[in-house]
C-alpha positions, 0 to 999 in steps of 0.5 A: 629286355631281349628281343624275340625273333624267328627263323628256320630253327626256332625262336631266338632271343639276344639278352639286352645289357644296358651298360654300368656305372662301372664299366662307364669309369673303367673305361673314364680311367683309360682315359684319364689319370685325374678323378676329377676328369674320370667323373666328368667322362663318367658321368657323360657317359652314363647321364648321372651327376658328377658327384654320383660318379665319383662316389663310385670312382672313389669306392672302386679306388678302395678295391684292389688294383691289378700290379703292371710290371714291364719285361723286356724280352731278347729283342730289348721290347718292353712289354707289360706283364699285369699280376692280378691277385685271385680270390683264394678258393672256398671249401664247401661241407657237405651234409655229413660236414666233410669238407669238399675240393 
């Protein structure tokens, strides 16, 4: 899936990503507050049916979301701050069963 040119340095390759179902219902959900909606965009988008499109809506659903707080700065602008939770960080033993940072 990538396409092979050459130029003065040498050949070069650009990799091909054809999009998701995933990113087809982020971007559904930027759109549309209503899981019915957000399938049918979805589904548009990526040429699936309505239902295979929110199957995947409703297992994304599941997954946890990213909490939006508004600040409001010196001036009085609100201002939207997203707390996102990180994956806590795996320790790998090594061969001698030590564990490794």
């Amino acid at each position: 899936m990538s396409e092979v040119w050459n130029t003065k340095y040498g050949p070069r390759r650009v990799r091909h990503d054809p999009p998701v179902i995933a990113e087809a219902i982020a971007a559904a959900q930027g759109l549309s507050d209503e899981p019915a909606e957000q399938a049918e965009i979805a589904a548009s988008l990526m040429g699936v049916s309505v239902e295979e499109a929110l199957a995947e809506i409703k297992k994304a659903s599941t997954r946890r979301k990213p909490i939006t707080l508004t600040s409001t700065d010196r001036k009085g602008m609100a201002r939207a701050v997203v707390v996102e939770r990180r994956p806590s960080r795996t320790l790998v033993m090594n061969r001698a069963g030590v564990q490794r940072p």
